[in-house]
LUMROBA-238113 format. One line per field, with one value per residue (C-alpha): residue in three letters; residue number from 1; z, y, x. Coordinates in nm, 3 decimals. Layout:
<pts>
code <- ALA; ... $
pos <- NUM; ... $
up <- Z; ... $
north <- Y; ... $
east <- X; ... $
</pts>
This chain:
<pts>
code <- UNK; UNK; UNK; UNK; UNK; UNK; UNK; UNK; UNK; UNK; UNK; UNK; UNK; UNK; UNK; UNK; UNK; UNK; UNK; UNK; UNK; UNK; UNK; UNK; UNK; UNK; UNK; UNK; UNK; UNK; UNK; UNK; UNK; UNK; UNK; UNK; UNK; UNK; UNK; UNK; UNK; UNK; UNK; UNK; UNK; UNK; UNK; UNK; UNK; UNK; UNK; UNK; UNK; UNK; UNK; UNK; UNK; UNK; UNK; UNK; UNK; UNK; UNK; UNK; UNK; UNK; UNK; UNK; UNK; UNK; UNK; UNK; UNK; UNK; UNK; UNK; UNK; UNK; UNK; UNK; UNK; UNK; UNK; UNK; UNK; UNK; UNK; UNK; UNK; UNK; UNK; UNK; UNK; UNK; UNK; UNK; UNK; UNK; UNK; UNK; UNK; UNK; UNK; UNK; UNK; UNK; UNK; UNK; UNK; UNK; UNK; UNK; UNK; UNK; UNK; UNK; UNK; UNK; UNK; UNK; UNK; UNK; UNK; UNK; UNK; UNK; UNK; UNK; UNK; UNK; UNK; UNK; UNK; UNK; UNK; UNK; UNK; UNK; UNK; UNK; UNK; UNK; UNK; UNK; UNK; UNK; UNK; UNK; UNK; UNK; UNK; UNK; UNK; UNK; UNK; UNK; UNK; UNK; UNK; UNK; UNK; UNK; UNK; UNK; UNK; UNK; UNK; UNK; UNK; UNK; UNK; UNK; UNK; UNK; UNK; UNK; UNK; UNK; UNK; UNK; UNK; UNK; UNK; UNK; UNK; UNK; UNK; UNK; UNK; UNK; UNK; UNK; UNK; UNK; UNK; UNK; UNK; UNK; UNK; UNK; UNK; UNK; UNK; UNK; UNK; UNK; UNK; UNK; UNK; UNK; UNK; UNK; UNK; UNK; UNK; UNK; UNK; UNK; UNK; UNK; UNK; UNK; UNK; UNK; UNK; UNK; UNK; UNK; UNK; UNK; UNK; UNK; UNK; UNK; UNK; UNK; UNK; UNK; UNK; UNK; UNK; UNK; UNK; UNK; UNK; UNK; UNK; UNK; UNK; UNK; UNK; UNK; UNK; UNK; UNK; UNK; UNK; UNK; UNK; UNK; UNK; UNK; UNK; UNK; UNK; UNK; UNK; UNK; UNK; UNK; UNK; UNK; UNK; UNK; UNK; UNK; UNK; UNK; UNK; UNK; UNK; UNK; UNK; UNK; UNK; UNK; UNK; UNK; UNK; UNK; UNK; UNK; UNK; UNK; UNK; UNK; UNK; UNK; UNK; UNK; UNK; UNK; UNK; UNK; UNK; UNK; UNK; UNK; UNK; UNK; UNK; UNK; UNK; UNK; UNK; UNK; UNK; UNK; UNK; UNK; UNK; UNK; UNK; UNK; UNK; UNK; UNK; UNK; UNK; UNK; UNK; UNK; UNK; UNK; UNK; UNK; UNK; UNK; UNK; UNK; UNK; UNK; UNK; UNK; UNK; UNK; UNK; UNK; UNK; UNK; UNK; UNK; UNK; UNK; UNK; UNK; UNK; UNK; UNK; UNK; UNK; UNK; UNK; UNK; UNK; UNK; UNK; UNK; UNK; UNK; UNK; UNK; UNK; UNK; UNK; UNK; UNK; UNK; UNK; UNK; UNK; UNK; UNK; UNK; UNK; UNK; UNK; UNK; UNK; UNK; UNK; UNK; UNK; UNK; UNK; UNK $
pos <- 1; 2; 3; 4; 5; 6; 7; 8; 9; 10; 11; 12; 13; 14; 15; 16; 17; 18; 19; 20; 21; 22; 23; 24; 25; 26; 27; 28; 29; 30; 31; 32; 33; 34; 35; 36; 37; 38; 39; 40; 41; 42; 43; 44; 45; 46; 47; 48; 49; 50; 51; 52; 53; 54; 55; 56; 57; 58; 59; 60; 61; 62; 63; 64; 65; 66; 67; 68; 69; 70; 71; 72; 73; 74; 75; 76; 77; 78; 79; 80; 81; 82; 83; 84; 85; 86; 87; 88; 89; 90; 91; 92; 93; 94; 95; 96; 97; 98; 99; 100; 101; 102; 103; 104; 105; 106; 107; 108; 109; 110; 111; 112; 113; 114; 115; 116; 117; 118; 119; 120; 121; 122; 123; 124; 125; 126; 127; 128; 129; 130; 131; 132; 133; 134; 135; 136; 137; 138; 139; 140; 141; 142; 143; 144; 145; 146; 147; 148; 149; 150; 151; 152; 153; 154; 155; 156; 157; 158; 159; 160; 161; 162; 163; 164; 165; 166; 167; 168; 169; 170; 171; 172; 173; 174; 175; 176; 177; 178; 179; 180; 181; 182; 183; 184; 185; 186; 187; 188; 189; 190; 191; 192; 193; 194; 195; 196; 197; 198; 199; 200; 201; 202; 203; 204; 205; 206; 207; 208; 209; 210; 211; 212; 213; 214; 215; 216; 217; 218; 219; 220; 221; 222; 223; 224; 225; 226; 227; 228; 229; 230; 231; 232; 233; 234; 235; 236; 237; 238; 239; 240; 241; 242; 243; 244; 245; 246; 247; 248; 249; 250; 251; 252; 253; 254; 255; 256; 257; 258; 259; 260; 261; 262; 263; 264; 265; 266; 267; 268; 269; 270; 271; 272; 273; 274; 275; 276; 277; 278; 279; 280; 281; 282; 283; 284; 285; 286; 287; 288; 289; 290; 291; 292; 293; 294; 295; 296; 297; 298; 299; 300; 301; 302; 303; 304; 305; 306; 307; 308; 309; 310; 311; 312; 313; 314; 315; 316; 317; 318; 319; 320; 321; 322; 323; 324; 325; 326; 327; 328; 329; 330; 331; 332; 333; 334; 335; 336; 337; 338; 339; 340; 341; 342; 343; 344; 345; 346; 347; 348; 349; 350; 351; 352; 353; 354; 355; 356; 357; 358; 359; 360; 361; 362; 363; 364; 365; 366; 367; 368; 369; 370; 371; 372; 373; 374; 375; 376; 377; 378; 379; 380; 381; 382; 383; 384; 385; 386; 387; 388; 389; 390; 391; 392; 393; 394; 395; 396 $
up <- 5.292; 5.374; 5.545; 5.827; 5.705; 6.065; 6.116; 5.827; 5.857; 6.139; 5.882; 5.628; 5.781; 5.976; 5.606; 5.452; 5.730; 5.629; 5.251; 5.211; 4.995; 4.588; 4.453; 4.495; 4.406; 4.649; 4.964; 4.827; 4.860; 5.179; 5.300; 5.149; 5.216; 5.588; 5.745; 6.063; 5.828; 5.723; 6.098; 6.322; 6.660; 6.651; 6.820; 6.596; 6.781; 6.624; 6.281; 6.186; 6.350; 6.062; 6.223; 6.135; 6.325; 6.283; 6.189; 6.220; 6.411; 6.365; 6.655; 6.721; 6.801; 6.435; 6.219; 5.895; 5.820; 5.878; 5.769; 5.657; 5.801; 5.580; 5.475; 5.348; 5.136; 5.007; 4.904; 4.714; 4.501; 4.418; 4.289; 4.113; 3.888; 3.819; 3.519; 3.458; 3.306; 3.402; 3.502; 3.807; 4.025; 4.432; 4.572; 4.932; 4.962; 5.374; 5.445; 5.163; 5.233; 5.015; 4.710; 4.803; 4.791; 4.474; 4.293; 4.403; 4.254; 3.933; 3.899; 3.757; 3.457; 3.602; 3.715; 4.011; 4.130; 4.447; 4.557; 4.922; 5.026; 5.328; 5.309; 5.582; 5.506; 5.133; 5.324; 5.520; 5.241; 5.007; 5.324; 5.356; 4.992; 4.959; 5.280; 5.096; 4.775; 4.560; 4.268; 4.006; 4.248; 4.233; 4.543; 4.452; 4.706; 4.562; 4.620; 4.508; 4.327; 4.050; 3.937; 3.797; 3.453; 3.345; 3.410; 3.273; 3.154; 3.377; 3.349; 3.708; 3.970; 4.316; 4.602; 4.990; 5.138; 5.112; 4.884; 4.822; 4.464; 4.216; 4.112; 3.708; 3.683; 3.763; 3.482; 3.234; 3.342; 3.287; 3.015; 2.792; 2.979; 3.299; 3.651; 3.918; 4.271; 4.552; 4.859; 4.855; 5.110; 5.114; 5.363; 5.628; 5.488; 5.304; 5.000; 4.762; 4.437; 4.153; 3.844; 3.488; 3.275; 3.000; 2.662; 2.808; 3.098; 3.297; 3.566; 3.652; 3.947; 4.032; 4.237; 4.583; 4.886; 5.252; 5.382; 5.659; 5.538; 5.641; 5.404; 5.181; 5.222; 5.007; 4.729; 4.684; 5.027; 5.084; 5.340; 5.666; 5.696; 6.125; 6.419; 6.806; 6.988; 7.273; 7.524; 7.488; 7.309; 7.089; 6.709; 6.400; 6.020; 5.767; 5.450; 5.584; 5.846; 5.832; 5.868; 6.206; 6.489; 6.775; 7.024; 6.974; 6.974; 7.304; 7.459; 7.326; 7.409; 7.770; 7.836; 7.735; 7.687; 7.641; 7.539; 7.235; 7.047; 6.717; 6.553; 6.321; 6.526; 6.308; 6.328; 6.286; 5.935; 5.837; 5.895; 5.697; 5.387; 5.353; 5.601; 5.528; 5.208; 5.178; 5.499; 5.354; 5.015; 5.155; 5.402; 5.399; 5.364; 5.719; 5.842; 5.886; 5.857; 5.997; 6.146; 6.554; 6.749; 7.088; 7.223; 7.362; 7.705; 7.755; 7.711; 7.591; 7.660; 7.739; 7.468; 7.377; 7.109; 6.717; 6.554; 6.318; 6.354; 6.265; 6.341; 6.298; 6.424; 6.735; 6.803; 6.789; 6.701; 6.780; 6.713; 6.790; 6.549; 6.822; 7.051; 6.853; 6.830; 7.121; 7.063; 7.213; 7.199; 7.249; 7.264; 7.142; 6.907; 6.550; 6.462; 6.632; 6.416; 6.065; 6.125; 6.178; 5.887; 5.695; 5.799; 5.727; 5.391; 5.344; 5.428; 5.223; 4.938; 4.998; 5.213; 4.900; 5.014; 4.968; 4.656; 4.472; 4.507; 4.183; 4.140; 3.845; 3.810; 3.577; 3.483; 3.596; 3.425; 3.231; 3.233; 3.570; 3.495; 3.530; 3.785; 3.869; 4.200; 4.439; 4.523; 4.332; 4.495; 4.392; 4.433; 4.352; 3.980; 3.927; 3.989; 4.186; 4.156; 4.374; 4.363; 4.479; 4.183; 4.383; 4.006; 4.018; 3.676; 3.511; 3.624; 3.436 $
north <- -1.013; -0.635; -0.514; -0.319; -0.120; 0.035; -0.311; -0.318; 0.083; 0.005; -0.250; -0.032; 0.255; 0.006; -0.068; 0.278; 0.397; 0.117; 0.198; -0.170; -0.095; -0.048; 0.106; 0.150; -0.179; -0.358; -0.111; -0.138; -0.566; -0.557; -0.248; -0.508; -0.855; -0.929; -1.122; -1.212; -1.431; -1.653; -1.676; -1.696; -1.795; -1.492; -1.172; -0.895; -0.681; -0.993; -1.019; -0.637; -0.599; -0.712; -1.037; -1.413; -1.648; -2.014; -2.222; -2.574; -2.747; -3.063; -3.324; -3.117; -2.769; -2.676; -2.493; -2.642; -2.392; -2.012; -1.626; -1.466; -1.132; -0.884; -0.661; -0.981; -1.053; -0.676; -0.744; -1.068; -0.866; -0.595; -0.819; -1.025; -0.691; -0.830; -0.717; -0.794; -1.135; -1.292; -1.662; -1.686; -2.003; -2.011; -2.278; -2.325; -2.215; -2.205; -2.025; -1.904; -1.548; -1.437; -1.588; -1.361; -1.082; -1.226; -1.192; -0.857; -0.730; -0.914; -0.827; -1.029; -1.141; -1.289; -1.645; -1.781; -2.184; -2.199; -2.577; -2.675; -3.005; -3.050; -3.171; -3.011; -2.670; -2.711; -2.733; -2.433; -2.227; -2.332; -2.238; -1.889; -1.770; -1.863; -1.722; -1.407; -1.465; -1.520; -1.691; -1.787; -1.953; -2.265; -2.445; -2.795; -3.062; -3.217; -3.177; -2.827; -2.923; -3.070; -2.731; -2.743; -2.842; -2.817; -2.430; -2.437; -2.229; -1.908; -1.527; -1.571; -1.848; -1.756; -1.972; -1.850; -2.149; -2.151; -2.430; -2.486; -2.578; -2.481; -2.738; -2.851; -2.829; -2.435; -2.371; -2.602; -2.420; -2.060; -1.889; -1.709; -1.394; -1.487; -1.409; -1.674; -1.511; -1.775; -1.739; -1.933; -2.047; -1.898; -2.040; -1.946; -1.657; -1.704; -1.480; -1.368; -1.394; -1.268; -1.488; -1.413; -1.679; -1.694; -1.936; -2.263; -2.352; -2.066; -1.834; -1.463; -1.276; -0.941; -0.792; -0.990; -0.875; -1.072; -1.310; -1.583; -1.846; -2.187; -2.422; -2.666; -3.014; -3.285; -3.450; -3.115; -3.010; -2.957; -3.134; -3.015; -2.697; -2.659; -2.883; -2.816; -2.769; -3.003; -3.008; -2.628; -2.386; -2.264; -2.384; -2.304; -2.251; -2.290; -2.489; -2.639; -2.759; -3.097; -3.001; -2.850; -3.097; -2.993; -3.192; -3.035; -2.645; -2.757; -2.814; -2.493; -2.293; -2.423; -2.367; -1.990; -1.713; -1.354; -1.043; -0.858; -0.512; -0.465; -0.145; -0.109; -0.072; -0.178; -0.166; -0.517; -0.384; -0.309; -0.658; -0.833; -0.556; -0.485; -0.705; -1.075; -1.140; -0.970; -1.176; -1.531; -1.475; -1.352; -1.678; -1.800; -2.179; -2.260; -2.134; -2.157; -1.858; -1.944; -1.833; -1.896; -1.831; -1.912; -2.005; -1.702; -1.635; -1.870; -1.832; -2.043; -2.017; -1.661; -1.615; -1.538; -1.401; -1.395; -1.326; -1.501; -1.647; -1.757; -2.067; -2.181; -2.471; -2.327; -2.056; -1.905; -1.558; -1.471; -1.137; -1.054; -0.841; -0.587; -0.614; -0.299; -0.435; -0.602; -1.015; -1.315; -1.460; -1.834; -1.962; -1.656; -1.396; -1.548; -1.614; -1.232; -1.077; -1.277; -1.103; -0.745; -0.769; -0.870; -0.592; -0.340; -0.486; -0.490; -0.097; -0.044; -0.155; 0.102; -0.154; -0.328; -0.476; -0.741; -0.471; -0.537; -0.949; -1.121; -1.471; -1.753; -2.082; -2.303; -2.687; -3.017; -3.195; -2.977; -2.780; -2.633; -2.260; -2.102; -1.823; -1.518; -1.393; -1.499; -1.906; -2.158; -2.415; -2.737; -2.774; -3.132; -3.015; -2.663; -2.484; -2.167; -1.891; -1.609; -1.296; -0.956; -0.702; -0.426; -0.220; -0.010; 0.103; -0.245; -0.511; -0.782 $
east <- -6.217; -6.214; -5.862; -5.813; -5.480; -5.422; -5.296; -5.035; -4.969; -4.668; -4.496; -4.522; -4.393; -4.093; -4.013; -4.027; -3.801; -3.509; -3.549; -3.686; -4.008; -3.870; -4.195; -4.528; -4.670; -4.476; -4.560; -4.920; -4.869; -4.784; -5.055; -5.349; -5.220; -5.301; -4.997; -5.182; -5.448; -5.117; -4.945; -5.265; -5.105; -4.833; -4.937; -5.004; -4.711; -4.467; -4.654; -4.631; -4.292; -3.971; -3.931; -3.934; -4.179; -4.121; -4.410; -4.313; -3.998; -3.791; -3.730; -3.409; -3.650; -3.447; -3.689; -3.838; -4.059; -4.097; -4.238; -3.963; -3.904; -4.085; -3.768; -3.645; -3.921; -3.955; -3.560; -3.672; -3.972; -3.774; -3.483; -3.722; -3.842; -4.130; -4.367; -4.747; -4.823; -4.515; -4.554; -4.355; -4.280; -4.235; -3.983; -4.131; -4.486; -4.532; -4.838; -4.832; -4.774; -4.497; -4.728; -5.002; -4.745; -4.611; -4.986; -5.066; -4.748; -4.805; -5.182; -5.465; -5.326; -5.008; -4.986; -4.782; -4.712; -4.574; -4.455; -4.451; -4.275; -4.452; -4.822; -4.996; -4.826; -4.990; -5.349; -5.250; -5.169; -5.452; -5.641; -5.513; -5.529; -5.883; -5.981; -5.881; -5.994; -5.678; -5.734; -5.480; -5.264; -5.166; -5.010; -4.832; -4.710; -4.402; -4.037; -3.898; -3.627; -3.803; -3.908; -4.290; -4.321; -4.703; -4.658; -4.344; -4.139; -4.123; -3.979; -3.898; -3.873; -3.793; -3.671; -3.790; -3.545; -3.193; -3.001; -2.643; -2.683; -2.877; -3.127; -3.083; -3.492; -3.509; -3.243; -3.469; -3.801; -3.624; -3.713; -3.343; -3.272; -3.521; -3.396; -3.392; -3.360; -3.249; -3.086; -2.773; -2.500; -2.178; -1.901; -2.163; -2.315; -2.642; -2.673; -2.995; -2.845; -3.030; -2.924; -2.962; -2.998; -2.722; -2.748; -2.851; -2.669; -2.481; -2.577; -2.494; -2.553; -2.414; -2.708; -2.687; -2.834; -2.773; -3.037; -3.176; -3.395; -3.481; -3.274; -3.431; -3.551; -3.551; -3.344; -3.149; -3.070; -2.665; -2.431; -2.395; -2.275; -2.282; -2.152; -2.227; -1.901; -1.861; -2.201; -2.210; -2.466; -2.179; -2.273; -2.022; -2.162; -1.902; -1.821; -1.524; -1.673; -1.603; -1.179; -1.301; -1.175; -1.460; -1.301; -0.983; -1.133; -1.315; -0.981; -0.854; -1.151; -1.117; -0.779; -0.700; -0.935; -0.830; -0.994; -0.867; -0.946; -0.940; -0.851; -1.122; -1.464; -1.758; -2.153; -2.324; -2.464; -2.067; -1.988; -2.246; -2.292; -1.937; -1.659; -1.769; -1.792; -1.457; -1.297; -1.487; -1.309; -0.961; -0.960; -0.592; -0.514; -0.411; -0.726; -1.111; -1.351; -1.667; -2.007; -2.109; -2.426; -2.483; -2.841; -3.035; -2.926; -2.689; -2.304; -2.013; -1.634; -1.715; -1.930; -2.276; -2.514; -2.370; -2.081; -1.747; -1.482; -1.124; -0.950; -0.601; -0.449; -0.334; -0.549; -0.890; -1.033; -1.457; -1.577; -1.926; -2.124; -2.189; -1.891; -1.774; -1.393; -1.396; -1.289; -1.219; -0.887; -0.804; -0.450; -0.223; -0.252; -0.223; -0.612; -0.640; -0.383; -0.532; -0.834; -0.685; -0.476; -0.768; -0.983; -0.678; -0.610; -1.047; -1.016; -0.724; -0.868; -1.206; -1.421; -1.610; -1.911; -2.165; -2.313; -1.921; -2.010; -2.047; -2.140; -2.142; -2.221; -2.118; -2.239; -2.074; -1.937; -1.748; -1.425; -1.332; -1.307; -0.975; -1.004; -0.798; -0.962; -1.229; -1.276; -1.446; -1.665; -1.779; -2.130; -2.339; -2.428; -2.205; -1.888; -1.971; -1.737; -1.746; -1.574; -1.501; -1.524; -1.271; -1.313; -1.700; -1.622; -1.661; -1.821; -1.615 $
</pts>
């Protein structure tokens, strides 16, 4: 199938312009892989702009599938440093986009599996590839987390849905010293963690970049991580979500609402590269950090669009990513003044950011590790640790 590039030229220069593309071979992937052919029904001003578009819903409107916006997925090859011949495996086919992207950066002699748990989207996919003649791409239907052992075992498997463990198959099917790159949740936050495979069981990532993917079905998808407050639009993301009393916040969100400034005025892109990893690992006891979003044009105790939060038990602190220091106070001053000490401390200490974030993951059973900074979280089949390094001479 011949390609029209005048299509892809916009994307390409959208990316170039936010220092997305890494080298040459992945601009050239996505100049000669057509993303209109895998997302028919969007308008090409949607498909070559760096946006998601959903491609299947639940019951609930809550998407199950998606395209992942393009900068994303330029983040995900250039993490995965991939090398001809590599045999590579996809967690979450789709349409089976990101594999295309995935073979022309490997070339000819590579080979890449890409499992989908959905049926129908496994059809699509197939579809897609062959419409443009990929070959040497194999898309499964079975559940993700069981890895794909024929092919096995793989210099690099890759995850495009979010998990909150680690599945015990990808480790098995990694080859010593291979990378696994997966987007992983993180109190709210969703990270892409490159891990390195070290001796048989543990997992190092120090090169983590933010992301937004659908999260993953089947036998290895996580607890829930968001609750609806009261009637409202207002949803909250957070691991300790289930210690959040929503009937109790709704009271407190309807009785006292205040407007608050905080002294250190931030871009959205401060906030999720540098601020919230820091504030999510620096959360005190008596207190909650979370995530909110409110549904597009609609509002909430005040509130609307994006942003985090604090909670305490007798007060409430939201800060939108673009209010530029502007918050919303509930209930007195305390949840206010945790976050503004937070951000001074954060500042004091040089504003590390999501680049200083280290992960590791380690099996259960076995020993709980000892740690010195950072939290650790229990996780079905690992201890995650997570932690700041504040030292960018040593990356111990």
């Amino acid at each position: 199938m011949s390609i029209d590039k005048s299509l892809t030229r916009p994307l390409i220069d959208l990316l170039n312009q936010q220092d997305k593309l890494g080298n040459d071979k992945i601009e050239a992937a996505f100049a000669e892989v057509p993303r209109h052919v895998f997302i028919p029904k969007a308008t090409l001003d949607d498909v070559y702009a760096d946006k998601s578009i959903v491609l299947q819903y639940d019951d609930n409107d809550e998407a199950l599938s998606s395209s992942i916006m393009p900068s994303m997925l330029a983040q995900l090859l250039d993490q995965l440093a991939l090398e001809p011949g590599q045999n590579v495996l996809e967690i979450g086919a789709g349409s089976g986009y990101f594999a295309a992207l995935l073979r022309h950066v490997l070339g000819e002699s590579s080979t890449v599996t890409s499992i989908e748990i959905d049926r129908e989207m496994v059809k699509v996919a197939t579809k897609n590839l062959q419409k443009l003649g990929f070959r040497n791409i194999n898309i499964v239907h079975s559940d993700g987390a069981n890895g794909y052992a024929p092919r096995a075992s793989y210099d690099r498997i890759v995850s495009t849905v979010g998990v909150w463990d680690i599945p015990d198959m990808w480790i098995q099917q990694l080859k010593p010293n291979g990378r696994l790159v997966v987007p992983i949740w993180l109190d709210g936050l969703q990270v892409i963690a490159t891990f390195i495979k070290q001796g048989e069981h543990m997992l190092i990532s120090d090169w983590n970049s933010s992301g937004a993917f659908v999260y993953m079905r089947g036998i290895a998808s996580g607890p829930k991580v968001s609750k609806r407050v009261g009637s409202t639009s207002l949803r909250l993301y957070a691991d300790d979500i289930k210690n959040i009393d929503t009937i109790a916040l709704h009271s407190l969100l309807s009785e006292d609402h205040d407007y608050c400034h905080l002294s250190k005025i931030l871009a959205n892109e401060e906030y999720w590269y540098g601020a919230l990893p820091y504030l999510m690992l620096r959360e005190p006891k008596d207190a909650v950090f979370a995530l909110y979003s409110v549904m597009d044009n609609q509002k909430a105790y005040g509130l609307d669009g994006e942003g985090f939060a604090f909670l305490t038990a007798g007060s409430a602190c939201f800060v939108p990513y673009f209010g530029l220091g502007n918050t919303h106070c509930y209930a007195g001053a305390d949840a206010f003044l945790t976050v503004e000490d937070l951000l001074n401390q954060w500042d004091a200490e040089g504003r590390p950011g999501l680049d200083r974030l280290r992960l590791g993951l380690y099996p259960r059973p076995g020993s709980r590790p000892q740690i010195e900074t950072g939290k650790l979280y229990e996780r079905h089949s690992h201890y995650l640790h997570v932690w700041l390094n504040t030292d960018p001479q040593s990356d111990q």
